[in-house]
SEGUVEX-860954 format. One record per residue (C-alpha): x, y, z. Coordinates in steps of 0.5 Angstrom, whole numbers, plus 500, padded with zeros to 3 digits. Layout:
XYZ...
//
This chain:
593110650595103653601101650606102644608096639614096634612092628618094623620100624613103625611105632603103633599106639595101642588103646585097651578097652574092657567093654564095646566101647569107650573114649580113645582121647588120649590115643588121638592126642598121641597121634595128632602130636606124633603126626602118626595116622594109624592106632591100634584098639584091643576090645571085645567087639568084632574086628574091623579097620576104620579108615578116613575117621577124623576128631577134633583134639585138643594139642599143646592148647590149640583145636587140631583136627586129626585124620586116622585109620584105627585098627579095632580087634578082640582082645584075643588077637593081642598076640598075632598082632604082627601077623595082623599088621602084615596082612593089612599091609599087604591088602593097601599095597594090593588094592593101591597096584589095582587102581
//
């Protein structure tokens, strides 16, 4: 894990990659230990939103299997990441009232 970013009053951890792909260890061990579910990944591939994602992390020596959603987005999106944040925000709450 990279960094942290505040949007509201949720915390996001964030996970840099120079490349496509690459492990994101260290942000599901974040999240598994925060009890959090959403993390944030800046890298050069196209954007998308991978929701019912699960991995198997190792916390505090005990096997943990952790559900996430994980936000993927190019590096150049780093700076309207609020903007980004908001939007999904309001496309869960749209497709919630729809069911």
């Amino acid at each position: 894990m990279d960094f942290l970013f505040q949007h509201n009053n949720k915390i996001y951890p964030i996970e840099v990659k120079a490349g496509k792909t690459g492990t994101l260890r260290s942000l599901q061990v974040y999240l598994a230990e925060k009890g959090e579910h959403t993390g944030i990944r800046f890298n050069l591939d196209l954007p998308t939103v991978g929701t019912n994602l699960s991995a198997n992390i190792m916390v505090n020596g005990e096997l943990e299997k952790l559900d996430y959603t994980l936000i993927s987005l190019p590096l150049y999106f780093a700076g309207g990441l609020s903007k980004v944040l908001n939007k999904l925000k309001t496309r869960v709450k749209s497709n919630a009232s729809n069911k």
